[in-house]
N, CA, C and O atoms as a Maestro MAE file, in Angstrom:
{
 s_m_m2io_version
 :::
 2.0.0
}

f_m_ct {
 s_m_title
 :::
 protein
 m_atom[308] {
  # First column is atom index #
  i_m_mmod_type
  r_m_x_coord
  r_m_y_coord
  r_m_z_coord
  i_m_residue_number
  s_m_chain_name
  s_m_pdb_residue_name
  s_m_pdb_atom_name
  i_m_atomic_number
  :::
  1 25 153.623 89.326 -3.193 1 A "UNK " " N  " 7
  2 3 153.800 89.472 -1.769 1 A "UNK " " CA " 6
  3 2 154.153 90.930 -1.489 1 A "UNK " " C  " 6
  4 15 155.006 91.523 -2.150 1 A "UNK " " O  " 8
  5 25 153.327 91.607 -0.275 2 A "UNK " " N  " 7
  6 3 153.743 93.184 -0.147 2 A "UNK " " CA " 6
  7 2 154.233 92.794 1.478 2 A "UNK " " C  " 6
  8 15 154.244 91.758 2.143 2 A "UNK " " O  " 8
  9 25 154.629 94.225 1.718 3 A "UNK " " N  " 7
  10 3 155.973 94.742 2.952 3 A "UNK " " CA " 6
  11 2 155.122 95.637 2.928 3 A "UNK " " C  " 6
  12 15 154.409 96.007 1.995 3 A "UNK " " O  " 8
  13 25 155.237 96.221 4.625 4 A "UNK " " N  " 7
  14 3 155.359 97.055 5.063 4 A "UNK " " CA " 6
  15 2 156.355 97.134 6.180 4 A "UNK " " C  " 6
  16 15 156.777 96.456 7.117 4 A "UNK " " O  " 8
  17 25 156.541 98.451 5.539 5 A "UNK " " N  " 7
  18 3 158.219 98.926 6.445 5 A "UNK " " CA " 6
  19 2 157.549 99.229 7.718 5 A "UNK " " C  " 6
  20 15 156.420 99.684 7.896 5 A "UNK " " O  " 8
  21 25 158.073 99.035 8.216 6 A "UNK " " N  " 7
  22 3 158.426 99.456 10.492 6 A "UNK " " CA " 6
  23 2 159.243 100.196 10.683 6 A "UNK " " C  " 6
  24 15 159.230 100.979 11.633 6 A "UNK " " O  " 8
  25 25 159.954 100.139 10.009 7 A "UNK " " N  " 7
  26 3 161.546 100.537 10.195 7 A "UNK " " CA " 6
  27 2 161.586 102.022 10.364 7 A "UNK " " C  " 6
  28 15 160.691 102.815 10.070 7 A "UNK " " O  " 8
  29 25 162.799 102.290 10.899 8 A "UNK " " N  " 7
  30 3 162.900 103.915 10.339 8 A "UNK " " CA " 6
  31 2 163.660 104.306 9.198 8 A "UNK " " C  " 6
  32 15 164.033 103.442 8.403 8 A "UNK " " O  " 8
  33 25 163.983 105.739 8.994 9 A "UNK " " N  " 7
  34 3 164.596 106.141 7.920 9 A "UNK " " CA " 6
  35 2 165.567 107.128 8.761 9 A "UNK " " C  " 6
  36 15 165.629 107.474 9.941 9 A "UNK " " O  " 8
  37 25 166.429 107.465 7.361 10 A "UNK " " N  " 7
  38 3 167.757 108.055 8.106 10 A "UNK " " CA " 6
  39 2 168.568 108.646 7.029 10 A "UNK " " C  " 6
  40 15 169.331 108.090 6.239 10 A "UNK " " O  " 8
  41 25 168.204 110.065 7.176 11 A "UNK " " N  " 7
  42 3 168.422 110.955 6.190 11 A "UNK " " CA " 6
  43 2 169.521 111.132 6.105 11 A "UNK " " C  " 6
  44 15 170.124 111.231 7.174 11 A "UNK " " O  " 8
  45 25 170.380 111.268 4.715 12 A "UNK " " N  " 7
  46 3 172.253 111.945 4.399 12 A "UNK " " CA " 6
  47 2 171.914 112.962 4.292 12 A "UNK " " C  " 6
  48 15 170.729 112.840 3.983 12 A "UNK " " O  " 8
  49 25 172.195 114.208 4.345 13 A "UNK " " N  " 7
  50 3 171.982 115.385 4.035 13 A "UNK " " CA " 6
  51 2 173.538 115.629 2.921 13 A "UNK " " C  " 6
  52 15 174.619 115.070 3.105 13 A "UNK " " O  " 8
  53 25 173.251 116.470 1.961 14 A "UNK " " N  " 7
  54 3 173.973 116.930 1.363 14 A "UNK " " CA " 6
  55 2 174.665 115.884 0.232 14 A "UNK " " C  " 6
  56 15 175.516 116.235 -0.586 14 A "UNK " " O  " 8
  57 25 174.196 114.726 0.347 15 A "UNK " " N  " 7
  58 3 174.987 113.173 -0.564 15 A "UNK " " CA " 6
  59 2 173.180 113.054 -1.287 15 A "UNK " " C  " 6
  60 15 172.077 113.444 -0.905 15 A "UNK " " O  " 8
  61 25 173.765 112.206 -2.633 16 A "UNK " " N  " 7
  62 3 173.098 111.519 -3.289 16 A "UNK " " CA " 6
  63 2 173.459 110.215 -3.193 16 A "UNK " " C  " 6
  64 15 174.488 109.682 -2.777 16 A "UNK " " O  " 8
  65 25 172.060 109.620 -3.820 17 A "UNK " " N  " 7
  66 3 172.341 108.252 -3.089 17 A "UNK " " CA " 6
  67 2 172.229 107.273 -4.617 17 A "UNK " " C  " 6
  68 15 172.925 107.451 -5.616 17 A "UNK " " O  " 8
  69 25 171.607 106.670 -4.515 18 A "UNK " " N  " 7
  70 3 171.716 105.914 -5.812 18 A "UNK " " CA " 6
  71 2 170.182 105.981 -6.479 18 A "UNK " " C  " 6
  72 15 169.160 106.068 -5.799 18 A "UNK " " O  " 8
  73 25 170.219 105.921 -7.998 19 A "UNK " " N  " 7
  74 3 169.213 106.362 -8.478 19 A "UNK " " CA " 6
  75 2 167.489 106.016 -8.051 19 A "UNK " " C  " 6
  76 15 166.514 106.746 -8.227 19 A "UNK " " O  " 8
  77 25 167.561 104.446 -7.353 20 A "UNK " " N  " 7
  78 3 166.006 104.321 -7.029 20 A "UNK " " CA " 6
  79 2 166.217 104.656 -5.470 20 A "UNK " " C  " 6
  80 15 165.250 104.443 -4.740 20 A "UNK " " O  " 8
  81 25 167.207 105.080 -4.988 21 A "UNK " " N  " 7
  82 3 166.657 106.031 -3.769 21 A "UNK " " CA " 6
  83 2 166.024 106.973 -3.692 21 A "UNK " " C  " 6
  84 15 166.161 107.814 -4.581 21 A "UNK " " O  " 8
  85 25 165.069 107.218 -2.593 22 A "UNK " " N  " 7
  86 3 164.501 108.479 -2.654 22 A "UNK " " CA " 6
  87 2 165.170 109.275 -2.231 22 A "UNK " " C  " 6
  88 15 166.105 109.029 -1.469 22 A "UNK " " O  " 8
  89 25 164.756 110.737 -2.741 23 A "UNK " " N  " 7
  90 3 165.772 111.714 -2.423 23 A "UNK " " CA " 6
  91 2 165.149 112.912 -1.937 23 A "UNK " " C  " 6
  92 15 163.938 112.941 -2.155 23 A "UNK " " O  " 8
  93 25 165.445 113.535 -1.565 24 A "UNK " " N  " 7
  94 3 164.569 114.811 -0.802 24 A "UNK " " CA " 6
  95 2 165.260 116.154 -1.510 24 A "UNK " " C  " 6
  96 15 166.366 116.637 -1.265 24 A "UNK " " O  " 8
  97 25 164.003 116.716 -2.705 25 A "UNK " " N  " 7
  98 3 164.631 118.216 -3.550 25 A "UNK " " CA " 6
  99 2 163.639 119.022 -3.205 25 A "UNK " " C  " 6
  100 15 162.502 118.926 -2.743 25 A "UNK " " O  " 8
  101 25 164.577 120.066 -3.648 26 A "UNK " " N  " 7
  102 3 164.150 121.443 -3.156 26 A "UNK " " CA " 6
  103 2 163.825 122.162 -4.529 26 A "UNK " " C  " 6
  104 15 164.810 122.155 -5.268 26 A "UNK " " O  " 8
  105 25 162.837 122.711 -5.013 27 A "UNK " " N  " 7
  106 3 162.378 123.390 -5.894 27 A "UNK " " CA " 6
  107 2 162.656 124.951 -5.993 27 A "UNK " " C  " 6
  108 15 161.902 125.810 -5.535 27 A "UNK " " O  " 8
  109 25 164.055 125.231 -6.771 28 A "UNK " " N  " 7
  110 3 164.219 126.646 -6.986 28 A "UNK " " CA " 6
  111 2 163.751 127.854 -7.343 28 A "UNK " " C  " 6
  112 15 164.210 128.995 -7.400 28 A "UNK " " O  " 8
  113 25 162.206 127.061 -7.685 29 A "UNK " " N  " 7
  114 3 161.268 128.874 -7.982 29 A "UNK " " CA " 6
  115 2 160.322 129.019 -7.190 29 A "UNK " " C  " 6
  116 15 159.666 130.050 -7.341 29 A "UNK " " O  " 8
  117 25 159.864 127.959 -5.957 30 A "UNK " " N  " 7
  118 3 159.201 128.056 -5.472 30 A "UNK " " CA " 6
  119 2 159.601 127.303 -4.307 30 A "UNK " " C  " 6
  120 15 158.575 126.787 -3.863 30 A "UNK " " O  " 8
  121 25 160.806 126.924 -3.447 31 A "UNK " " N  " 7
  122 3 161.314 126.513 -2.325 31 A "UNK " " CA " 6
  123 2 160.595 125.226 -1.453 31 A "UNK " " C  " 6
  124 15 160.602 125.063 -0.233 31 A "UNK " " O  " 8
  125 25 160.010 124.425 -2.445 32 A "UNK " " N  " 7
  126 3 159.353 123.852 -1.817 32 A "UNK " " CA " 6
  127 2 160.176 122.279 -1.708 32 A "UNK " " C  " 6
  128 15 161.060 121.885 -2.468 32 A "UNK " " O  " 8
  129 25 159.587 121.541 -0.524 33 A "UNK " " N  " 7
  130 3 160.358 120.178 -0.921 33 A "UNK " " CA " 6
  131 2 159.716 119.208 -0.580 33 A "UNK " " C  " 6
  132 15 159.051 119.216 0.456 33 A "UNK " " O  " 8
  133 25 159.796 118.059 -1.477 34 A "UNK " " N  " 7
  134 3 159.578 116.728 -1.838 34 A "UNK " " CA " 6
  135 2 160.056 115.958 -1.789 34 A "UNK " " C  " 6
  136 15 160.958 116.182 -0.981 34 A "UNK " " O  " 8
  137 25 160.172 114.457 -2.339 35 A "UNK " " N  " 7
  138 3 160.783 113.367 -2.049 35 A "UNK " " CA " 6
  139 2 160.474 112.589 -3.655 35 A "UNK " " C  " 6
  140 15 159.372 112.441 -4.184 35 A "UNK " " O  " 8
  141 25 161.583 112.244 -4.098 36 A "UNK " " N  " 7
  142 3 161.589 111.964 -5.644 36 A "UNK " " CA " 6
  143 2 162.406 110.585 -5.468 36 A "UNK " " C  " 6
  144 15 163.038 110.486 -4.416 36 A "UNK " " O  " 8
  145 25 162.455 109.703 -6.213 37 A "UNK " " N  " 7
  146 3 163.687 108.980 -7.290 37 A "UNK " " CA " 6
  147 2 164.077 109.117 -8.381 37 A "UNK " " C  " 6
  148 15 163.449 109.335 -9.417 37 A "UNK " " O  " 8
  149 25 165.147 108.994 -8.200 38 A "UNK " " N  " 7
  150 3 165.621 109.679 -9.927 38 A "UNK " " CA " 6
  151 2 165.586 108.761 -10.979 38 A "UNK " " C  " 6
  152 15 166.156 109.084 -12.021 38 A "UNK " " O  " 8
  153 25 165.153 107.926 -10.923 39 A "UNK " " N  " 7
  154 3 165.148 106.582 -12.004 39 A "UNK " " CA " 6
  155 2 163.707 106.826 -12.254 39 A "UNK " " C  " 6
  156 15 162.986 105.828 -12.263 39 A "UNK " " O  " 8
  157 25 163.164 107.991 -12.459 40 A "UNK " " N  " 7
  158 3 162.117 108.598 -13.791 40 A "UNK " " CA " 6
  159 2 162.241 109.639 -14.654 40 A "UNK " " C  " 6
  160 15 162.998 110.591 -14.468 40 A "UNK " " O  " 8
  161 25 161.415 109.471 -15.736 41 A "UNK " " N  " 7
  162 3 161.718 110.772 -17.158 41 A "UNK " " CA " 6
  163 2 161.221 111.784 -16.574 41 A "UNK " " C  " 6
  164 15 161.546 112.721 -17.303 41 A "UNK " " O  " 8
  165 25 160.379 112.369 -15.341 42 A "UNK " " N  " 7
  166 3 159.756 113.378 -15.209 42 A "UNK " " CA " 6
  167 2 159.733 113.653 -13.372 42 A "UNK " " C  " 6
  168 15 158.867 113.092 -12.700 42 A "UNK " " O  " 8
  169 25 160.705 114.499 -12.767 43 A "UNK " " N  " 7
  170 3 160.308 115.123 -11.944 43 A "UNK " " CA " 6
  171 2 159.736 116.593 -12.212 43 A "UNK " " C  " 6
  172 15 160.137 117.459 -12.990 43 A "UNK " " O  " 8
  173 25 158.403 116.587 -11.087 44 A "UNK " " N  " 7
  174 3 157.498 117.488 -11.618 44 A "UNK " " CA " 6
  175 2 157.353 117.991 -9.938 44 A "UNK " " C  " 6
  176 15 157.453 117.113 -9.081 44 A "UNK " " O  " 8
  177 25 157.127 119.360 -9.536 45 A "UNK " " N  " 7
  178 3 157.016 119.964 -7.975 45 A "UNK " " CA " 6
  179 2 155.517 120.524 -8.356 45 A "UNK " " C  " 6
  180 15 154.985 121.318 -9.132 45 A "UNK " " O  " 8
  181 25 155.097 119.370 -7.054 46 A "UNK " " N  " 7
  182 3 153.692 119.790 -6.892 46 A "UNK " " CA " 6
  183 2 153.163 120.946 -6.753 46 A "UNK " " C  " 6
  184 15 152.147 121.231 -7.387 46 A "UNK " " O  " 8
  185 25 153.818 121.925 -5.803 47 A "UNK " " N  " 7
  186 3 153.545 123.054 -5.833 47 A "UNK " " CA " 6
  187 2 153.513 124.033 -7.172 47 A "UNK " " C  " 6
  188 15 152.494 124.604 -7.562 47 A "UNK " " O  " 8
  189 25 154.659 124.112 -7.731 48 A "UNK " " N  " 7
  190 3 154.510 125.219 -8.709 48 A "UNK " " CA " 6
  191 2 154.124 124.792 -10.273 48 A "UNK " " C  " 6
  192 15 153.919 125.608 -11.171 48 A "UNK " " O  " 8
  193 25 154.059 123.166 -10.427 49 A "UNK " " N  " 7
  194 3 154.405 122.367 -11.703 49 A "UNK " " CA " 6
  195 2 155.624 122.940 -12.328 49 A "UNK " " C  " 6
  196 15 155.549 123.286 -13.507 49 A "UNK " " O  " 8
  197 25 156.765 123.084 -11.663 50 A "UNK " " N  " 7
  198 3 157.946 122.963 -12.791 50 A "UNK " " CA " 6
  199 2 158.748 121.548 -12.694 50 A "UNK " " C  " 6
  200 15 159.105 121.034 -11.634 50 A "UNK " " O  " 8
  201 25 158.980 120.977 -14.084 51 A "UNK " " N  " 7
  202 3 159.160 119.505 -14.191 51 A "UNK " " CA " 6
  203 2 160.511 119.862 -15.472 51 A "UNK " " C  " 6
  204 15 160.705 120.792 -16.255 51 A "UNK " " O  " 8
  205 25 161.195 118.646 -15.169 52 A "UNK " " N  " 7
  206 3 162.456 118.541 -15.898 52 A "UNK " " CA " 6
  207 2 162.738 117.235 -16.053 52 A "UNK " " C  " 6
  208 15 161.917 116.581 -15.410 52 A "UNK " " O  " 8
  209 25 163.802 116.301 -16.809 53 A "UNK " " N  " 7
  210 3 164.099 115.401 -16.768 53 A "UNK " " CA " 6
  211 2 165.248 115.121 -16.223 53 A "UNK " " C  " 6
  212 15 166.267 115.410 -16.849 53 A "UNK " " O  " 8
  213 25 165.331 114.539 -15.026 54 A "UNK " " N  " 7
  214 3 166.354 114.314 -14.354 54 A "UNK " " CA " 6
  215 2 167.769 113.724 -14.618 54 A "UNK " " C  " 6
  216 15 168.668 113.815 -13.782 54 A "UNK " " O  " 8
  217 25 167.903 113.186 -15.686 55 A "UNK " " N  " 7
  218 3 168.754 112.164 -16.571 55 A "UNK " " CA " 6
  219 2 169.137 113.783 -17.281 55 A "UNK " " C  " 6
  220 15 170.318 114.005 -17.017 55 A "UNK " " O  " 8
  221 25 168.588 114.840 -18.000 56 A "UNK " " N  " 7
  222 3 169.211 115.960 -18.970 56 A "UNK " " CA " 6
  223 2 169.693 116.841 -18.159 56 A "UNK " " C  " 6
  224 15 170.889 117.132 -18.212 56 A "UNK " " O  " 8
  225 25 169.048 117.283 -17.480 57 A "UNK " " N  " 7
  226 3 169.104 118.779 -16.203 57 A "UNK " " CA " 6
  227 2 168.202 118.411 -15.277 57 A "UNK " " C  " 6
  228 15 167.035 118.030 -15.375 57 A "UNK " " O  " 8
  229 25 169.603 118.743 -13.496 58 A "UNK " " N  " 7
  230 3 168.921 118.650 -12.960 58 A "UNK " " CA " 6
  231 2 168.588 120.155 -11.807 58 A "UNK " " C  " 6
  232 15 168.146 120.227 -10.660 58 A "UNK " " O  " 8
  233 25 169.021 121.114 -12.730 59 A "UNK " " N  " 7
  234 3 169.177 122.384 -12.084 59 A "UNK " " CA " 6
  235 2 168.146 123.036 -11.601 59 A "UNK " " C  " 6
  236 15 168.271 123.981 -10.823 59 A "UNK " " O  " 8
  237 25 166.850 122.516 -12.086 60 A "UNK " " N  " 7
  238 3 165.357 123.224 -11.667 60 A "UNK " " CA " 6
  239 2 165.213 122.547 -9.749 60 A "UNK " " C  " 6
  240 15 164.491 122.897 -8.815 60 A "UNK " " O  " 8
  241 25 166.216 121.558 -9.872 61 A "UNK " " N  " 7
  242 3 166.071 120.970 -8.643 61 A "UNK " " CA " 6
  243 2 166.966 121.071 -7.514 61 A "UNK " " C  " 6
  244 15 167.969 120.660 -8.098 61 A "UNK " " O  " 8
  245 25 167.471 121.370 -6.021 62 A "UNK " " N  " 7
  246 3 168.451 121.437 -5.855 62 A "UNK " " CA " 6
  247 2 168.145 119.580 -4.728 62 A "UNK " " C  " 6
  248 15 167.078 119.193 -4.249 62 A "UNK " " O  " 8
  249 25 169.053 119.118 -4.687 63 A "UNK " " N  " 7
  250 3 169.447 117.990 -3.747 63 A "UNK " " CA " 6
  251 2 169.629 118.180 -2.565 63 A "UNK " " C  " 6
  252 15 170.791 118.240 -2.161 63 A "UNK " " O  " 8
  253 25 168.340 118.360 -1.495 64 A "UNK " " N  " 7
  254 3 168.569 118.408 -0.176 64 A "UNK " " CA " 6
  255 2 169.920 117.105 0.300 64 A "UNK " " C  " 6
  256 15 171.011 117.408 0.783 64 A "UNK " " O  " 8
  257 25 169.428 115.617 -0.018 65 A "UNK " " N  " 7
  258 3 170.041 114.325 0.538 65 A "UNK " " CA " 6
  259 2 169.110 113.417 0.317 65 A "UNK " " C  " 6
  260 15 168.084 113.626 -0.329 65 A "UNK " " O  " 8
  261 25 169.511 112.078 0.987 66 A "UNK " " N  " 7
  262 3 168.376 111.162 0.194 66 A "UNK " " CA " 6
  263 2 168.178 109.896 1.885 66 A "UNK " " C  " 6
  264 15 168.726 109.678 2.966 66 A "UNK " " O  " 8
  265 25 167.042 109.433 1.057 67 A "UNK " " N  " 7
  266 3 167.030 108.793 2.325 67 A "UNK " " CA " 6
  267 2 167.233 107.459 2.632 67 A "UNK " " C  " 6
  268 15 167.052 106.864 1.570 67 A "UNK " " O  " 8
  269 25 167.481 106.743 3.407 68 A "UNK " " N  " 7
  270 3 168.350 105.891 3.137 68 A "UNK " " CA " 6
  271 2 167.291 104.995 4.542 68 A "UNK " " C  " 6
  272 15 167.144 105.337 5.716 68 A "UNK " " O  " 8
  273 25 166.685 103.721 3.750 69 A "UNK " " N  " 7
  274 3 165.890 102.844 4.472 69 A "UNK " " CA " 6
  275 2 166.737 101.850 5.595 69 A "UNK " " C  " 6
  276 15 167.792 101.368 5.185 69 A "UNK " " O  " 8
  277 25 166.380 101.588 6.752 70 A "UNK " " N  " 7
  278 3 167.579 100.488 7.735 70 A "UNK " " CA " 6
  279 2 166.604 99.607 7.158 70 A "UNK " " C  " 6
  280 15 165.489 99.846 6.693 70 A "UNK " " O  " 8
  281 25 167.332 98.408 7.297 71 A "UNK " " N  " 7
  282 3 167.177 97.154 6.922 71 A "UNK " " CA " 6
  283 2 166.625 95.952 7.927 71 A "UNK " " C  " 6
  284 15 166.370 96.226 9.100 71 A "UNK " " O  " 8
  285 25 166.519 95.131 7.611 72 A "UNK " " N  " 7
  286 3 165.717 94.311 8.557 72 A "UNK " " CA " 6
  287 2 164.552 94.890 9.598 72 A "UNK " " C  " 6
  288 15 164.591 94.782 10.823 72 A "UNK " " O  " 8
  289 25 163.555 95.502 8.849 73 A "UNK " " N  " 7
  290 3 162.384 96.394 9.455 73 A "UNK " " CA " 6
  291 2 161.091 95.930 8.529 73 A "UNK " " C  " 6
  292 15 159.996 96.397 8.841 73 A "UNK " " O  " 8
  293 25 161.176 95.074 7.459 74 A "UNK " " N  " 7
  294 3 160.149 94.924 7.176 74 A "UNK " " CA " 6
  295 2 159.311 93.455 7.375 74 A "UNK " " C  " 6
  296 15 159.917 92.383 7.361 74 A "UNK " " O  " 8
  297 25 158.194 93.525 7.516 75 A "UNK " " N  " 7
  298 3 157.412 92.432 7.728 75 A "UNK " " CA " 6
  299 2 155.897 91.953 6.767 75 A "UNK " " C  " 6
  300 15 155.019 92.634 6.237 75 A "UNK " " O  " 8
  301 25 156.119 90.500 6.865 76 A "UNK " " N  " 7
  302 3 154.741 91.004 5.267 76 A "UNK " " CA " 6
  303 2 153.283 90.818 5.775 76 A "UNK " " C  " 6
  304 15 152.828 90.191 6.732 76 A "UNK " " O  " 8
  305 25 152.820 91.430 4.996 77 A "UNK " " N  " 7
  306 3 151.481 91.384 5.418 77 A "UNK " " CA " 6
  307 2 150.309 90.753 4.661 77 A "UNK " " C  " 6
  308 15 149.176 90.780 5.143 77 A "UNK " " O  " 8
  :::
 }
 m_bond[307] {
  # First column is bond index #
  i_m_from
  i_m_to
  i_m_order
  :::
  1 1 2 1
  2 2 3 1
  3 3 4 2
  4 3 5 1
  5 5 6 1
  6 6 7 1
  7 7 8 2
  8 7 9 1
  9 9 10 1
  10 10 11 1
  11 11 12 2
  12 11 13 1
  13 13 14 1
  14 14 15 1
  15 15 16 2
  16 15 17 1
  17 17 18 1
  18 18 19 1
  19 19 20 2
  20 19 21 1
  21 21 22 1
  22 22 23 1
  23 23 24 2
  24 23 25 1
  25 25 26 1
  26 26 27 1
  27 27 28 2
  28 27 29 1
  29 29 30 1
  30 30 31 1
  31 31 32 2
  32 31 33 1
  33 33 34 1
  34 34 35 1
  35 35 36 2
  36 35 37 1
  37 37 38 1
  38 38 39 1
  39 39 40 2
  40 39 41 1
  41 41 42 1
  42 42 43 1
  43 43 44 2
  44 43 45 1
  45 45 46 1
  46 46 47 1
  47 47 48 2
  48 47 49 1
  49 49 50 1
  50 50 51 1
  51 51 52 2
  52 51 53 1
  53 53 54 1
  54 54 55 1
  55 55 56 2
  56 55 57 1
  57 57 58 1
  58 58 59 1
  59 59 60 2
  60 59 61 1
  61 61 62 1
  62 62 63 1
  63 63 64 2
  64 63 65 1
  65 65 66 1
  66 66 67 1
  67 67 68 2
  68 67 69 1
  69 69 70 1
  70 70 71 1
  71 71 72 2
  72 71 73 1
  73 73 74 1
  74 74 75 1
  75 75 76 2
  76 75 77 1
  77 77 78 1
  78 78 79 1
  79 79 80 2
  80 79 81 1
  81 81 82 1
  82 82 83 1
  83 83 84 2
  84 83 85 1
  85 85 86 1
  86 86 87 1
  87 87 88 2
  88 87 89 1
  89 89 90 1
  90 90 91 1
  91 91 92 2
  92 91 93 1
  93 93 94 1
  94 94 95 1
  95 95 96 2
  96 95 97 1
  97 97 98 1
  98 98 99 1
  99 99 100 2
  100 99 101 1
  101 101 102 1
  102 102 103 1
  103 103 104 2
  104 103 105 1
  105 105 106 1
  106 106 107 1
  107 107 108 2
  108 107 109 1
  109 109 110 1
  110 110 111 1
  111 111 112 2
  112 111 113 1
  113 113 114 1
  114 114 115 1
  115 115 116 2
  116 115 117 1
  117 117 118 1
  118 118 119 1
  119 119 120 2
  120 119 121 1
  121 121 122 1
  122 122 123 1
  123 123 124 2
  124 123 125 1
  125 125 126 1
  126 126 127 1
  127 127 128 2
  128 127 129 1
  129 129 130 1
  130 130 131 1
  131 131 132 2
  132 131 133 1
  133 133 134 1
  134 134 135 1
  135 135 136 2
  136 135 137 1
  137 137 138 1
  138 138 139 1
  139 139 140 2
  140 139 141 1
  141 141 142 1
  142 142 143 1
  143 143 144 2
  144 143 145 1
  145 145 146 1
  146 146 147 1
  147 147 148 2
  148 147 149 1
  149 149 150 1
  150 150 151 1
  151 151 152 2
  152 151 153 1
  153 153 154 1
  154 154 155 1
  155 155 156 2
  156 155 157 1
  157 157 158 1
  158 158 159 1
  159 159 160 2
  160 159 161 1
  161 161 162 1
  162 162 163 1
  163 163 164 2
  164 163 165 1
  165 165 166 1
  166 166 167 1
  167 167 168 2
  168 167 169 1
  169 169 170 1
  170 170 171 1
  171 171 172 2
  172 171 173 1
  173 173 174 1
  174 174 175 1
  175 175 176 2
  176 175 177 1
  177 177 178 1
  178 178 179 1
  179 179 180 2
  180 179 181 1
  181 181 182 1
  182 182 183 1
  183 183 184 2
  184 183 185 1
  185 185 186 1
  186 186 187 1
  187 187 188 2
  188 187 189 1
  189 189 190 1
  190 190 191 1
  191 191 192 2
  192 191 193 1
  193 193 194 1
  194 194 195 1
  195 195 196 2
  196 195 197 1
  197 197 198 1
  198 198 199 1
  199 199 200 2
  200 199 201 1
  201 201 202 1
  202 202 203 1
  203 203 204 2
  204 203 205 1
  205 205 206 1
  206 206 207 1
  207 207 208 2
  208 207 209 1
  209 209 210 1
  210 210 211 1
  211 211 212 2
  212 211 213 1
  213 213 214 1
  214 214 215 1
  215 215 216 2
  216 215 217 1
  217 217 218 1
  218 218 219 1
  219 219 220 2
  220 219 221 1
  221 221 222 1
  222 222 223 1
  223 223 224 2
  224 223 225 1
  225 225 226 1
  226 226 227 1
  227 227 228 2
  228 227 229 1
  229 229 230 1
  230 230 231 1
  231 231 232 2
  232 231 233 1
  233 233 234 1
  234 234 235 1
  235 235 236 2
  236 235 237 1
  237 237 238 1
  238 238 239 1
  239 239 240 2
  240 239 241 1
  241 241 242 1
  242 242 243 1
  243 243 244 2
  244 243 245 1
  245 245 246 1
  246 246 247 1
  247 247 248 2
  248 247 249 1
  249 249 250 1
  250 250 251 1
  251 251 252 2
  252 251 253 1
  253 253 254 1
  254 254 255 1
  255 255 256 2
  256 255 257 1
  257 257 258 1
  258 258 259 1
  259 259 260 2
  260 259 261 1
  261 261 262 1
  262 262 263 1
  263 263 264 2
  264 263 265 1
  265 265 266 1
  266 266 267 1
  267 267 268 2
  268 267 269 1
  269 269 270 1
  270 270 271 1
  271 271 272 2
  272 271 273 1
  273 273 274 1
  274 274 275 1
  275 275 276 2
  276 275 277 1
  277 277 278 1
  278 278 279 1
  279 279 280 2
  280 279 281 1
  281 281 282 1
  282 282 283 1
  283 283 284 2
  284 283 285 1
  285 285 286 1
  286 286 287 1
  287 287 288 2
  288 287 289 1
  289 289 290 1
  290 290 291 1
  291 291 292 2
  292 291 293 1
  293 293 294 1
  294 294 295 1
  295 295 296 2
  296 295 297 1
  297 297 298 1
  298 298 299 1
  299 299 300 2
  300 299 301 1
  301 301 302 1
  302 302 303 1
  303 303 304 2
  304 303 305 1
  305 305 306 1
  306 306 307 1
  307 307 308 2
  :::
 }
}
């Protein structure tokens, strides 16, 4: 059975959230930003390909905030 969300989203700025949240990083050699979860072996920035493992170091990355889904917004399809 799949969902699709309706809902909105509703960004923390400056907090991490929990590991299968998505999170919104900022790429320090090339300023770019994305939207990751950290419950994988490989964040990788599309733009420049610099990739690290998030679990060893996460310094190639900086943590804009994460985003945080409201609830009761989804419906199935």
């Amino acid at each position: 059975m799949s969902y699709i969300n309706q809902g909105r989203e509703r960004i923390q700025f400056d907090r991490k959230g929990k590991t299968k949240d998505l999170h919104i990083l900022e790429c320090t050699r090339c300023s770019n930003e994305f939207r990751s979860t950290m419950n994988v072996n490989q964040i990788e920035c599309s733009n420049c390909s610099t990739s690290t493992n998030p679990k060893l170091d996460l310094s190639l990355f900086k943590v804009i905030g994460f985003i945080e889904n409201l609830q009761g917004s989804e419906v199935r399809c």
